[in-house]
Each structure stands twice: as C-alpha cells, then as structure tokens.
LUMNULUM-176243 format. One line per 2 residues: number of its first residue (from 1); their letters; for each residue x, y, z of N, C-alpha, C. Coordinates in steps of 0.2 Angstrom, whole numbers, m for minus. Example, Ala and Ser with C-alpha at 12.3 -4.5 7.8 and 13.67 -1.06 7.14 Angstrom:
<nodes>
1) AS) 66,m28,39,62,m22,39,66,m16,39 | 64,m11,35,68,m5,36,64,0,39
</nodes>
This chain:
<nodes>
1) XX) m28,42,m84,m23,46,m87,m19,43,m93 | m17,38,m93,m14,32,m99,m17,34,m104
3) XX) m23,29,m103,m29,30,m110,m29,36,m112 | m30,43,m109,m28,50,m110,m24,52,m116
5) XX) m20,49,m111,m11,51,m117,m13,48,m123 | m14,42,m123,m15,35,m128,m17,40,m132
7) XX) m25,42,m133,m30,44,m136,m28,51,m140 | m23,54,m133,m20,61,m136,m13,59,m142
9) XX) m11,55,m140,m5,53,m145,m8,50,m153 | m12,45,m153,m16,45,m160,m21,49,m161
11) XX) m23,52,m157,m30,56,m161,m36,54,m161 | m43,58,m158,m49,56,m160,m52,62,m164
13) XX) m59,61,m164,m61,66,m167,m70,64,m165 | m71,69,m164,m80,70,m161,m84,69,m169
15) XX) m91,67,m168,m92,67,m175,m101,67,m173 | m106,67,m177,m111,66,m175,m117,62,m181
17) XX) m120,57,m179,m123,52,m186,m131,57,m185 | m134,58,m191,m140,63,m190,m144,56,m194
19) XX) m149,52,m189,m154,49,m191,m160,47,m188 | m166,45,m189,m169,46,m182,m169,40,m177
21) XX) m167,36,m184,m168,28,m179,m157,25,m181 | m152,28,m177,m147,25,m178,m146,21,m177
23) XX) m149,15,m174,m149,7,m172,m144,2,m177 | m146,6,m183,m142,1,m188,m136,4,m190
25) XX) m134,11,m188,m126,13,m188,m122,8,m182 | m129,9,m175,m124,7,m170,m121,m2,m173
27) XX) m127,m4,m174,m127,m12,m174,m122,m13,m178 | m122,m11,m185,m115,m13,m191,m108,m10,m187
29) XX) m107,m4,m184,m102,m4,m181,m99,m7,m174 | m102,m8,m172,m102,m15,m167,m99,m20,m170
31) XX) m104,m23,m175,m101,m30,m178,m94,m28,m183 | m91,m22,m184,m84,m22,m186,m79,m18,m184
33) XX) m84,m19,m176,m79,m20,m171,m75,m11,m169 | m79,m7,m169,m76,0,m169,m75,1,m163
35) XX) m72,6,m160,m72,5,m152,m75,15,m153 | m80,18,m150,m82,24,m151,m84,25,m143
37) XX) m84,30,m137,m83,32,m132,m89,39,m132 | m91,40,m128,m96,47,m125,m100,48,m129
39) XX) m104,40,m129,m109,42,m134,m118,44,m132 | m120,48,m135,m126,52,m134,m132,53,m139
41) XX) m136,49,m137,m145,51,m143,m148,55,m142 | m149,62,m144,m155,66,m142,m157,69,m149
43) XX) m164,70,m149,m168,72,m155,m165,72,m162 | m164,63,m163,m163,61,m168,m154,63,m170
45) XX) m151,66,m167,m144,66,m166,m139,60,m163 | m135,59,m167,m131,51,m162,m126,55,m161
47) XX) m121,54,m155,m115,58,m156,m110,53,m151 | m104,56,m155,m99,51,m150,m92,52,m151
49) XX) m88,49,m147,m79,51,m152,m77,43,m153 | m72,42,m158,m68,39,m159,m60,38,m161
51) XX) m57,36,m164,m51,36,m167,m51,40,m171 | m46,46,m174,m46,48,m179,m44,44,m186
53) XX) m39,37,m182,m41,31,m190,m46,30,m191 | m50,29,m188,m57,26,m189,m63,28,m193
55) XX) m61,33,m191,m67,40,m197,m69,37,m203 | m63,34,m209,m66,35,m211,m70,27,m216
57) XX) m69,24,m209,m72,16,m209,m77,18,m205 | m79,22,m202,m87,25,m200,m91,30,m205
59) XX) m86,33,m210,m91,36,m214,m95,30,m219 | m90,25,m222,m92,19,m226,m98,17,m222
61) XX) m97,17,m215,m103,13,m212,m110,16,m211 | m108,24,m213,m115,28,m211,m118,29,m219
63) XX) m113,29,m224,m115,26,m230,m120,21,m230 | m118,17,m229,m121,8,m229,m127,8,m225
65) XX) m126,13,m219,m133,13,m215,m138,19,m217 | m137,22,m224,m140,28,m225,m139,34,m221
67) XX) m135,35,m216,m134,41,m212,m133,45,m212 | m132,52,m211,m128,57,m212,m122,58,m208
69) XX) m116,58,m209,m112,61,m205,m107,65,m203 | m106,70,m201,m104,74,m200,m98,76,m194
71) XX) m93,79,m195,m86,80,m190,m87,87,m187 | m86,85,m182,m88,90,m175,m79,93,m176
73) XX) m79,91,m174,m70,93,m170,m66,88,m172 | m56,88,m169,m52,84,m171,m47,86,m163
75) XX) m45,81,m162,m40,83,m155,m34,79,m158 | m30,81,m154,m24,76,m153,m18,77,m155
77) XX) m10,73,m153,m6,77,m156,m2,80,m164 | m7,77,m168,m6,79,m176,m12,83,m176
79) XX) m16,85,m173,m19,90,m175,m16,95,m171 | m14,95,m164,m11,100,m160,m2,103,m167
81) XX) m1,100,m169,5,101,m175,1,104,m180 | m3,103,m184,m6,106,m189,m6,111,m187
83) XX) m10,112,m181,m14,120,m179,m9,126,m177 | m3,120,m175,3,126,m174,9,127,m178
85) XX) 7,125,m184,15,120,m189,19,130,m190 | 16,137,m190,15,141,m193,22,145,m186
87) XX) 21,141,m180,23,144,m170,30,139,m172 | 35,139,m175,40,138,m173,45,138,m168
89) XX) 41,139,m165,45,143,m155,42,133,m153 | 34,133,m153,33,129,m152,34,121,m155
91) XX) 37,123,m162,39,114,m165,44,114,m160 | 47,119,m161,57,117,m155,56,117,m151
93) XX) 49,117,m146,46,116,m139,48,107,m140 | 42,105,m146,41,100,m146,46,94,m147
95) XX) 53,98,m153,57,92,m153,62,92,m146 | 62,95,m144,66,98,m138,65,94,m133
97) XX) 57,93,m132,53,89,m128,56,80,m128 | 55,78,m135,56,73,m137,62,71,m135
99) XX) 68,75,m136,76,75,m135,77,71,m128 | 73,76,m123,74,78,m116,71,70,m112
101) XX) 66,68,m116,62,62,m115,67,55,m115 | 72,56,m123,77,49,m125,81,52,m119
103) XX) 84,56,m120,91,57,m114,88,55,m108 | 84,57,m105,81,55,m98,80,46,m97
105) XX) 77,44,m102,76,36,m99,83,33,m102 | 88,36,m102,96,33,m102,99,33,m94
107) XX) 96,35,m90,98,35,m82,93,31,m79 | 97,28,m74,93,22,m69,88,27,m63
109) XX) 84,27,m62,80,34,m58,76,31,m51 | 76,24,m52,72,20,m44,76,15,m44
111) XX) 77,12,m39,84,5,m37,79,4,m32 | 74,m2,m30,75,m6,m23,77,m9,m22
113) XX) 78,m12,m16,82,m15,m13,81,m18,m8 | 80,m28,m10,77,m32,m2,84,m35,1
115) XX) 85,m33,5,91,m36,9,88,m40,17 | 92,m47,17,90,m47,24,88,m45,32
117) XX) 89,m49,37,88,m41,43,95,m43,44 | 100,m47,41,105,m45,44,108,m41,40
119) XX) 108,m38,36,111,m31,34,108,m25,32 | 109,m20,32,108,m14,31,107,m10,25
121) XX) 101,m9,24,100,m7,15,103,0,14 | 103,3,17,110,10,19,116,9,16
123) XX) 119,3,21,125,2,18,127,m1,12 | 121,m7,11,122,m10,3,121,m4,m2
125) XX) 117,1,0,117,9,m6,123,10,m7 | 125,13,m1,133,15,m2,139,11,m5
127) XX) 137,3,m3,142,1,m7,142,0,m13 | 134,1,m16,134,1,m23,134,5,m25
129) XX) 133,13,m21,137,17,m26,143,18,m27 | 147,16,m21,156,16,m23,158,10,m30
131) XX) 153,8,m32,153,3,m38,150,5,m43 | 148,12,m41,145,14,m49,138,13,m49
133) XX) 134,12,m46,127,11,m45,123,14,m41 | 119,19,m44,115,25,m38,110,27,m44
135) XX) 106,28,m40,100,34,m41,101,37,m46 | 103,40,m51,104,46,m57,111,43,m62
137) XX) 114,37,m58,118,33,m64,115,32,m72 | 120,31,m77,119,32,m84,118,24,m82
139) XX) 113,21,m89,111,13,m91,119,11,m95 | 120,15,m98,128,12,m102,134,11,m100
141) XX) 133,14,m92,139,14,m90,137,9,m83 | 133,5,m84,132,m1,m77,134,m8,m83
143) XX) 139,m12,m78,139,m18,m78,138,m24,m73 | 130,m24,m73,131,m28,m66,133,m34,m66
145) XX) 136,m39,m69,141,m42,m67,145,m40,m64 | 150,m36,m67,155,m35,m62,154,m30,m57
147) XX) 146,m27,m54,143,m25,m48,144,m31,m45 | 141,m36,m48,138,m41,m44,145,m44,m39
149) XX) 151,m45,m44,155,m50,m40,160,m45,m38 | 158,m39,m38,164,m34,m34,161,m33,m25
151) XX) 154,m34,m25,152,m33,m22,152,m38,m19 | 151,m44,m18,152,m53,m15,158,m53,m13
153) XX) 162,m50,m15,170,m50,m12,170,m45,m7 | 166,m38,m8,168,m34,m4,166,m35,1
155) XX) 159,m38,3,155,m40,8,156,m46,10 | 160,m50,14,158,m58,13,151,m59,18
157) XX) 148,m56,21,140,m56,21,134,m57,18 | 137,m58,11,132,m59,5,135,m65,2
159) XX) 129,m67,1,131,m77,m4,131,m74,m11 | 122,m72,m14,123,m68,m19,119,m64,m21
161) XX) 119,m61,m26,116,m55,m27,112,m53,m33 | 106,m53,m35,105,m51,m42,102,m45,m45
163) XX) 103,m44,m50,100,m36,m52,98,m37,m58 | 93,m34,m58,88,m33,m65,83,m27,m65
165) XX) 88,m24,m71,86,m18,m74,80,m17,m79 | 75,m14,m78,69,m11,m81,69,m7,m83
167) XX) 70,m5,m90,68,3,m91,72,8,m87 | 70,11,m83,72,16,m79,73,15,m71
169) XX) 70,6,m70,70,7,m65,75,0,m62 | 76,m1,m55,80,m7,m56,79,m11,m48
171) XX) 79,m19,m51,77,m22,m43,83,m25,m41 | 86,m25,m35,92,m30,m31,92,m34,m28
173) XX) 89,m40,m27,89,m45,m22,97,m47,m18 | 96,m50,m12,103,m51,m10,101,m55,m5
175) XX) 105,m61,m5,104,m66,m1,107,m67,4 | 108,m69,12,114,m69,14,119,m75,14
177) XX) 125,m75,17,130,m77,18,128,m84,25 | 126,m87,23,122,m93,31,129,m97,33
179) XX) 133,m98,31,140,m102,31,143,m98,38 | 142,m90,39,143,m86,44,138,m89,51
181) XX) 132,m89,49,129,m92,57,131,m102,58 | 133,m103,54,135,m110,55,143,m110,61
183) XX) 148,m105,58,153,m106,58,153,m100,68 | 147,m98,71,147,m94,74,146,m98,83
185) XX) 152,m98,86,151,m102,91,145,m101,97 | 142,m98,96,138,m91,102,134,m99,102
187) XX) 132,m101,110,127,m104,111,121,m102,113 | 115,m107,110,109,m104,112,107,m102,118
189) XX) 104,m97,115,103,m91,123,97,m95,128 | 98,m97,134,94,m98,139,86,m94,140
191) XX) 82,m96,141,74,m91,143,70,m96,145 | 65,m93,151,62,m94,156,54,m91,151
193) XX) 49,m95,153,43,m94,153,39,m91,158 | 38,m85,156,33,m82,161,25,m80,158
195) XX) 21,m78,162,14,m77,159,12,m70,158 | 6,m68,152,6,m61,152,0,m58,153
197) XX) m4,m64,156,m9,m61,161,m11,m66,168 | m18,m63,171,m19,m66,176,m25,m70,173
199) XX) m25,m75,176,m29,m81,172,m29,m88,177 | m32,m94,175,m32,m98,177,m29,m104,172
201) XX) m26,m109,173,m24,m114,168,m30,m116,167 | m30,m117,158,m33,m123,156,m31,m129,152
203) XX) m25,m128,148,m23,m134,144,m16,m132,144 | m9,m134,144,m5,m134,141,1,m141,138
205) XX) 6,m138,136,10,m140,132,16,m140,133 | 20,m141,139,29,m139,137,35,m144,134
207) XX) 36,m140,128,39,m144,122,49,m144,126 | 50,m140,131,57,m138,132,57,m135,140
209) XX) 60,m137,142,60,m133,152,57,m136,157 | 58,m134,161,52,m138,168,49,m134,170
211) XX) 43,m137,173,39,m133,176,33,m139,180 | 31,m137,187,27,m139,189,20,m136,191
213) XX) 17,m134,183,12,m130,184,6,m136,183 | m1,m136,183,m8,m140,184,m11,m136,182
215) XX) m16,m141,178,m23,m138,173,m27,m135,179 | m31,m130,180,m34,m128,185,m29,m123,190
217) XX) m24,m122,190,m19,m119,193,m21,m109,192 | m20,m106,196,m22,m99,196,m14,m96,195
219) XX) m13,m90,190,m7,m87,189,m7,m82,188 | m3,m76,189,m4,m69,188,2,m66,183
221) XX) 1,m61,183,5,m57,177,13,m57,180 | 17,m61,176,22,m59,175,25,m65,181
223) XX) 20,m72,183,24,m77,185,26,m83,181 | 32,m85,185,37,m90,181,32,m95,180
225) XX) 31,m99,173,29,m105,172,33,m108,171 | 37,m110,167,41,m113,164,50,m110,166
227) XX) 54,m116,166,61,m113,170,65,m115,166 | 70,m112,161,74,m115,157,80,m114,163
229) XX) 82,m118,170,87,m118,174,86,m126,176 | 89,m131,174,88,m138,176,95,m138,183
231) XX) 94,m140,189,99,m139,196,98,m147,198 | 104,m151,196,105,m157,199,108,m159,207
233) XX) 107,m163,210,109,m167,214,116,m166,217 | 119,m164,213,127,m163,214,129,m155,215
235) XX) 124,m153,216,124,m145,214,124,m141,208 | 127,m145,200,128,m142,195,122,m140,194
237) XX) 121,m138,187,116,m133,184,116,m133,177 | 111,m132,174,110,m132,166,105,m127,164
239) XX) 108,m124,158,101,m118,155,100,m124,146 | 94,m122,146,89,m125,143,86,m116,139
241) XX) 84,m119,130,79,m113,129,72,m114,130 | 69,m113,135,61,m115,134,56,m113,128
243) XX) 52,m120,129,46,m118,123,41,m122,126 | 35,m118,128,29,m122,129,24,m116,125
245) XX) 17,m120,125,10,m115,124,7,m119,131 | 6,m112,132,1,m114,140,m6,m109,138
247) XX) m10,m113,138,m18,m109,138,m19,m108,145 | m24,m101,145,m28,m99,151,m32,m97,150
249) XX) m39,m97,156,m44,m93,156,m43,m86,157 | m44,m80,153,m42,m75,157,m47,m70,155
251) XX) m48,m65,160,m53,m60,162,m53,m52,159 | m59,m52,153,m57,m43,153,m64,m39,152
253) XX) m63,m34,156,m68,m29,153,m67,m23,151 | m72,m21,144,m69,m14,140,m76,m9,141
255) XX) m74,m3,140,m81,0,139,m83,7,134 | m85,9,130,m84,11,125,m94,17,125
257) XX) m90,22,124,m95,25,124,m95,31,118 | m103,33,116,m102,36,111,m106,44,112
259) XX) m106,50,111,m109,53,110,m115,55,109 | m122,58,113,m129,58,110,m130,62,106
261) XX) m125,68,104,m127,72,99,m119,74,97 | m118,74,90,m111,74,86,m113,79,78
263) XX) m109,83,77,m108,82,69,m107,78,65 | m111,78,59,m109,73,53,m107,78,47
265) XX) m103,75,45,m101,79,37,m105,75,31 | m108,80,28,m113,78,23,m110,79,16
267) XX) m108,74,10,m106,78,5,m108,82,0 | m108,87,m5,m111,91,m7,m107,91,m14
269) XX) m112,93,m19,m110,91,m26,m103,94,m27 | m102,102,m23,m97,106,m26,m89,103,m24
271) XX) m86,102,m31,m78,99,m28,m73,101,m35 | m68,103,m34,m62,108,m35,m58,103,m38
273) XX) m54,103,m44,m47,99,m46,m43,104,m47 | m36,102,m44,m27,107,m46,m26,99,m49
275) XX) m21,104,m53,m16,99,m57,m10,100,m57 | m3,97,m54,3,98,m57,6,95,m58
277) XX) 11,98,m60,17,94,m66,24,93,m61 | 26,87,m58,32,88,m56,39,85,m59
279) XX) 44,88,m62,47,89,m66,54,86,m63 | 57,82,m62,64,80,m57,63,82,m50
281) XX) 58,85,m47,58,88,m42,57,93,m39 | 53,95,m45,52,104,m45,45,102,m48
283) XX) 41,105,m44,33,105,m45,30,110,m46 | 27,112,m52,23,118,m56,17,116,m57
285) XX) 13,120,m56,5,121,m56,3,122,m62 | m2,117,m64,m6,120,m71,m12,120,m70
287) XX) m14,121,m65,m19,126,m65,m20,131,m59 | m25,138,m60,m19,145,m59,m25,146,m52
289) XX) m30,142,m49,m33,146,m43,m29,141,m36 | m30,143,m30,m27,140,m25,m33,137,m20
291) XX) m28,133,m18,m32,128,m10,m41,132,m8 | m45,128,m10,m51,131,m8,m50,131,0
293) XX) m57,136,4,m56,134,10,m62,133,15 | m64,133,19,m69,130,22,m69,123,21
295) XX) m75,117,23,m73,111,24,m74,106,19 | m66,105,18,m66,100,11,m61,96,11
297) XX) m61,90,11,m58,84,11,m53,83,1 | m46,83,3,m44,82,m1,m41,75,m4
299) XX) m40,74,m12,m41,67,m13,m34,68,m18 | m28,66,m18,m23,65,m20,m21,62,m26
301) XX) m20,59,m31,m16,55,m36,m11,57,m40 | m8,51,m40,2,53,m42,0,48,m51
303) XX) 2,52,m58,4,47,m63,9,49,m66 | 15,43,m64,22,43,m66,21,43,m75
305) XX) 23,46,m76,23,47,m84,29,40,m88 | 26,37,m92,29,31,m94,30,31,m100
307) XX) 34,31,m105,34,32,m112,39,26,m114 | 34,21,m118,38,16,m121,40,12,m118
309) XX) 38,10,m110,42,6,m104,45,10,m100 | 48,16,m103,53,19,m99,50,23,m95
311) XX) 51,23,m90,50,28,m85,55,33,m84 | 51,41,m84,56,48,m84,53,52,m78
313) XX) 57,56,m76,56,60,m70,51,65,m70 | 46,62,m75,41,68,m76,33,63,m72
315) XX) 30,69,m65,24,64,m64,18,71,m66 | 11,68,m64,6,71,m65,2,72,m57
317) XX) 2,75,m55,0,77,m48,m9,79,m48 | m14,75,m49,m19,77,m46,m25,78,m39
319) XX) m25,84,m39,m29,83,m31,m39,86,m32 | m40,81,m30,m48,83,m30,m50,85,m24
321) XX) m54,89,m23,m56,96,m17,m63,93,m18 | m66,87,m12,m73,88,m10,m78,92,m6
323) XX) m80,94,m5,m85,99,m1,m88,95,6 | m90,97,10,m93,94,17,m96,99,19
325) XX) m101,101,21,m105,103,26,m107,98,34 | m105,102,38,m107,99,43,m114,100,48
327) XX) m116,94,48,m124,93,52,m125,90,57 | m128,94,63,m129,87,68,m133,84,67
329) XX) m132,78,72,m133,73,72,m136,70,77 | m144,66,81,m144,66,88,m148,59,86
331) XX) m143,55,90,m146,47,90,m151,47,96 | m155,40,93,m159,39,96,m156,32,99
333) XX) m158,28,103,m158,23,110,m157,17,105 | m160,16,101,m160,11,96,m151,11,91
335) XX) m152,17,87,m146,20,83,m139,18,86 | m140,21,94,m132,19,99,m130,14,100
337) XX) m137,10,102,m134,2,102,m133,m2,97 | m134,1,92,m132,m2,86,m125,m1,84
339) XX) m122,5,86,m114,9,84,m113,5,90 | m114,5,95,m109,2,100,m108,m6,100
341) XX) m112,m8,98,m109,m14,94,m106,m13,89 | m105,m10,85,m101,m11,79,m94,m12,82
343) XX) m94,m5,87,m89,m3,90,m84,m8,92 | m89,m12,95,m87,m18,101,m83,m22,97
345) XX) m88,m25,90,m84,m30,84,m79,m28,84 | m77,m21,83,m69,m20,81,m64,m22,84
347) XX) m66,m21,92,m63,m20,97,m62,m28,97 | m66,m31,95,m63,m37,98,m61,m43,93
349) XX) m60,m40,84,m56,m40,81,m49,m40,81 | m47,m35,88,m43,m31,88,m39,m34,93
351) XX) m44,m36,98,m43,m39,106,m39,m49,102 | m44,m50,97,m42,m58,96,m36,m59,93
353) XX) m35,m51,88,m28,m52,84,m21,m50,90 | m22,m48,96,m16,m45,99,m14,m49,104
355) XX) m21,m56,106,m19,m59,112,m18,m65,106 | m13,m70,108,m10,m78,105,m16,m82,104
357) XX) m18,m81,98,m23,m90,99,m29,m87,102 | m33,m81,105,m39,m80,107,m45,m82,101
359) XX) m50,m88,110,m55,m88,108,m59,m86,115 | m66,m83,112,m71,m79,117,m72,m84,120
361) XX) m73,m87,125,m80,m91,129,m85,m88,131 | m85,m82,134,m92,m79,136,m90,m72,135
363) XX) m96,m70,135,m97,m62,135,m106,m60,138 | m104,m53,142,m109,m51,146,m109,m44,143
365) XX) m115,m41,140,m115,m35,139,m119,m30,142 | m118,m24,145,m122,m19,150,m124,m10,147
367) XX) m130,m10,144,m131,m5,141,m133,5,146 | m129,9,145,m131,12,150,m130,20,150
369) XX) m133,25,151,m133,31,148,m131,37,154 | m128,43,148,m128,48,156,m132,55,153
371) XX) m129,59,155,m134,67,152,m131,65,145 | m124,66,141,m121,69,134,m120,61,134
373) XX) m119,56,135,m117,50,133,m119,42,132 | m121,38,128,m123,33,128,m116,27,130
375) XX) m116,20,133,m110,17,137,m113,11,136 | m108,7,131,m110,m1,132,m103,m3,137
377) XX) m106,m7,140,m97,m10,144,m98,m19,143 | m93,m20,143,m93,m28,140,m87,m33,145
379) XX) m91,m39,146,m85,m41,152,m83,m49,146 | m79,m48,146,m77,m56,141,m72,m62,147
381) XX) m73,m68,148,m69,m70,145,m66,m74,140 | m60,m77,139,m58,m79,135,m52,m85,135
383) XX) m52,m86,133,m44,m91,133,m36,m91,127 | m32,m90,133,m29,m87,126,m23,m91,129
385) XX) m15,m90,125,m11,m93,126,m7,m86,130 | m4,m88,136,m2,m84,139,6,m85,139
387) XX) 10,m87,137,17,m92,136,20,m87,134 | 25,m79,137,28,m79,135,36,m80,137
389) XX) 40,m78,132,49,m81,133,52,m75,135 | 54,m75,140,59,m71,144,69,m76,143
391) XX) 71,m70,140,80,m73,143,81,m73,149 | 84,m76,150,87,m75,155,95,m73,156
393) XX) 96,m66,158,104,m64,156,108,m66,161 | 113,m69,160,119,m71,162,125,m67,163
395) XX) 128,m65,169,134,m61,168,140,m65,166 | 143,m62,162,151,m64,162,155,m63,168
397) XX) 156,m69,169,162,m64,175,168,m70,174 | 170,m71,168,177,m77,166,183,m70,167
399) XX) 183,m63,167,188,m61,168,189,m57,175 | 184,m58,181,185,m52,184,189,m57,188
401) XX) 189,m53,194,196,m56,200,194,m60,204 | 197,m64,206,195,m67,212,197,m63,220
</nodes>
C-alpha cells in the first residue's frame, strides 16, 4: 500500500517498446539503472510501467536501442489534476484535503505506556492528563519537561520518567521509586514446599528449609517436602522462605483420538476484496457490494496512513474473502497414525513446556480403533521438578484479647 501511495504521488506511466528482439532496450536500461515494474513480452511487444520522470530517459534509451516507443496511459497525482484542473469543487476537495492532513498531525493521537507492576497504567493516564497529556492533545501545547517533574512530585512512586514524541505518536517509560521497598519493614513471608504430582524422588536440592525426604522416596500430590517452620529444643520456633528443586519420577497417560471420516475445506480460485476508509473513527466503504456468503474465510489488514513521519487518523481497511468448499475426507490406517503422532508431538511440546524442567524417559504407545474412530494412547514417564512454594499464612493475633 506505501509503494502504492509512493507511485501514486510521483506518477508513472504504462508505455510499450515495439521490437522484435528488446534484449538491448532491456540491457542498456538495466545498466542506467531504471527501475520499470509489470513488465510483459508478447509478439514482439515489450510492455511495462515506470516513473513518469523517467520517460524520458527511456525514450533516449529506445532511441539508442533503435526501438519504437510508445505511451499507453499516465496515472498519478499530476495527472489526476490535469484531468480535473477544469472540477473546481474538486481542486477545493483537494486543498482541503491537504489543510486537514497539516492540522491533524499537530495532535498527539497514540501514547504508550511501560510502567512497572507496581503501578497502574490507568492511573498514570489520568495523571497525565491532569498535566495536560492525553490522546487528542495539541504537540504545542506539551512541555514534557514540566510533565516530567510535575509528575515525579505528584507520584513519589516514580524515580523517573521519560517521554519521547514521534510525529503523532508518543512513548513513556517510567521507572519506579525502589527507595520505597527498601525503606519497607514487611518481613519476608515464610513458605513450605510441597509436591505437584505423585511420583517417586529422584535427585534433589534444598537450597532453604528442612526436610527429611530420600532419593527413592514415594510422594503424592500436595505432600509437605520441604518445611519452612524450624521448632527448637526450648520450644521456640522460626519461619524460614523455602527454596529447593526436587526432581521426580512421575507417571502420565494421554489419549487422543481422531475421526475416520471428516470434512476438509479445499480452496478454490474465487476470492472477494472490500475496502474501507476509516476516518477518526467513522468507517466508510469504498467499495459498494457486501459480505459474500457461503464458506469463505476472511483475511483482514489495517494501513495506518503516514504522511511525512506523521501519522493522521486516517487508516485503509482491507478484507480479502477466500472461497472453501468443503470435502470429505476418509483416512486410511496409515494416514491416522501418522496425524496422531503429529498430534502427540504437540501434546508433548505442551506436556514439557507446563511441567518444570521436564525430560521424557520412556514412552509406550498403543494403537487402536472403534466403528467412527481411530485412538492412539500414550503412557510416559518423565522426570520433572515437582518443588512447589506454598505460604504459609499466619494469623495476627497482637491485638485480640486475652
């Protein structure tokens, strides 16, 4: 779409070289470097477009190559003016257009915003708009400096803050205030180690807590490994944050089955483009038939219109309309067990990225069918880290009665 504009703003022009052998058109403008697009050889015809500057550095060169050549057509915005210079309605279209284009990329029209997880990019918006900084803001009327340090005072949650404006659009980094968790009494919170499956130990590691678990040790879901509660001899007590990795053997089986006969969507040449224009927020159609119907997959694309760096509130809305036909489909004994392996990869792409640290050790696979359905079932195990942190909640009770 760029290139589009590009092409449409300086102009090209279609043209055609009449020789039987243009080898030596093509080659000399080659070597002086022309850039020419949609180009076509049939019966002794060359045809192609280029720049409307370039014409007439391509006629010199069909000169020099004995060619004939000839202009087909001229597009583009000096030609769209020529053709209408006489439609007055239309030149006041066009300065209008222009007018509407400078006044628009003088407002700020995107802001993002990375802020930590300890604040709220909600609230930082609203603060910057009580500063003068929002969404539809004028560019001459922002002084981020004095955003910057109105806002460092008003939040002391912020260390500091930067802003840098694009065109039309603008970025906020914001860093936080870490003098606030230093100065923060709260002691670290106590947590116990428990397991998140049933398994058997095979290696671990407790970097924090006690525990009197053994390699070879059988465990189930949701029992204490690790104790962040030290009870001494005197009676007292102590909490501790635990940290270990505790690996285990642990046991799964998945089964996954597929369909003996299914439809397939097959795609077919015929496919539909709309086009619209959306204008601050108001979307118009430029082209005038509607939503095909029967089975057609639609295919989206958005081009923010840029002019000069700036970005204005004007985008291009394309939607492409494929065709599908639907066909069955009835797999053979070979075909199934091919998909259900695929299937199973995923699954256990899936199965490795959700469990800690999972590696397979074995796997056993069982192939097996019914009237409508083909069944792979698959037993794994595995070893994974099973060490999760549990808090441990503490009631306050410094103010209740005695």
């Amino acid at each position: 779409m760029l290139v589009f504009l590009l092409r449409w703003l300086f102009g090209w022009t279609d043209f055609e070289v009449h020789d039987k052998y243009p080898e030596r058109f093509l080659n000399m403008a080659h070597k002086n470097g022309l850039n020419m697009w949609d180009m076509k050889n049939a019966d002794g015809i060359f045809s192609a477009k280029a720049r409307s500057s370039d014409i007439k550095y391509i006629r010199q060169i069909a000169e020099k190559s004995m060619c004939d050549i000839h202009i087909v057509n001229e597009h583009g915005f000096l030609r769209t003016l020529k053709k209408y210079k006489h439609r007055f309605g239309l030149m006041i279209g066009f300065i209008l257009w222009g007018i509407a284009i400078k006044y628009f990329t003088g407002f700020v029209w995107n802001i993002n915003i990375t802020v930590p997880p300890m604040l709220n990019e909600f609230e930082v918006r609203q603060e910057l708009r009580e500063l003068g900084f929002y969404e539809g803001a004028r560019l001459d009327g922002i002084d981020t400096e004095i955003i910057k340090d109105k806002l460092s005072v008003k939040d002391n949650r912020i260390s500091w803050i930067t802003i840098n404006i694009m065109g039309t659009d603008a970025e906020v980094n914001i860093s936080p205030n870490l003098a606030l968790n230093l100065d923060n009494k709260q002691k670290i919170p106590a947590s116990n180690i428990i397991s998140t499956a049933d398994g058997i130990i095979t290696r671990f590691e407790i970097k924090n807590g006690y525990s009197d678990i053994k390699t070879g040790d059988g465990v189930h879901k949701g029992q204490l490994l690790v104790s962040g509660v030290k009870e001494y001899t005197d009676g007292s007590s102590a909490l501790f944050d635990s940290n270990a990795q505790i690996y285990a053997k642990t046991f799964r089986t998945v089964t996954i089955s597929i369909p003996k006969s299914f439809g397939s969507l097959v795609k077919l040449p015929d496919t539909l483009t709309k086009t619209d224009i959306n204008i601050m927020g108001l979307t118009l159609p430029m082209t005038l038939h509607g939503n095909p119907h029967g089975e057609y997959i639609k295919n989206t694309s958005t081009y923010q219109i840029d002019i000069l760096g700036h970005g204005i509130p004007i985008s291009i809305i394309s939607e492409k309309w494929q065709k599908y036909q639907k066909q069955p489909v009835h797999l053979t004994d070979k075909q199934a067990e091919s998909l259900l392996k695929n299937k199973l990869q995923l699954y256990e792409l899936f199965m490795l990225y959700s469990a800690n640290k999972a590696t397979v050790l074995n796997k056993n696979l069982k192939f097996s069918q019914n009237k409508t359905h083909y069944i792979l079932t698959a037993e794994y195990s595995i070893e994974e880290d099973i060490a999760q942190k549990n808090l441990i909640q503490i009631k306050d009770t410094s103010n209740s009665g005695t």
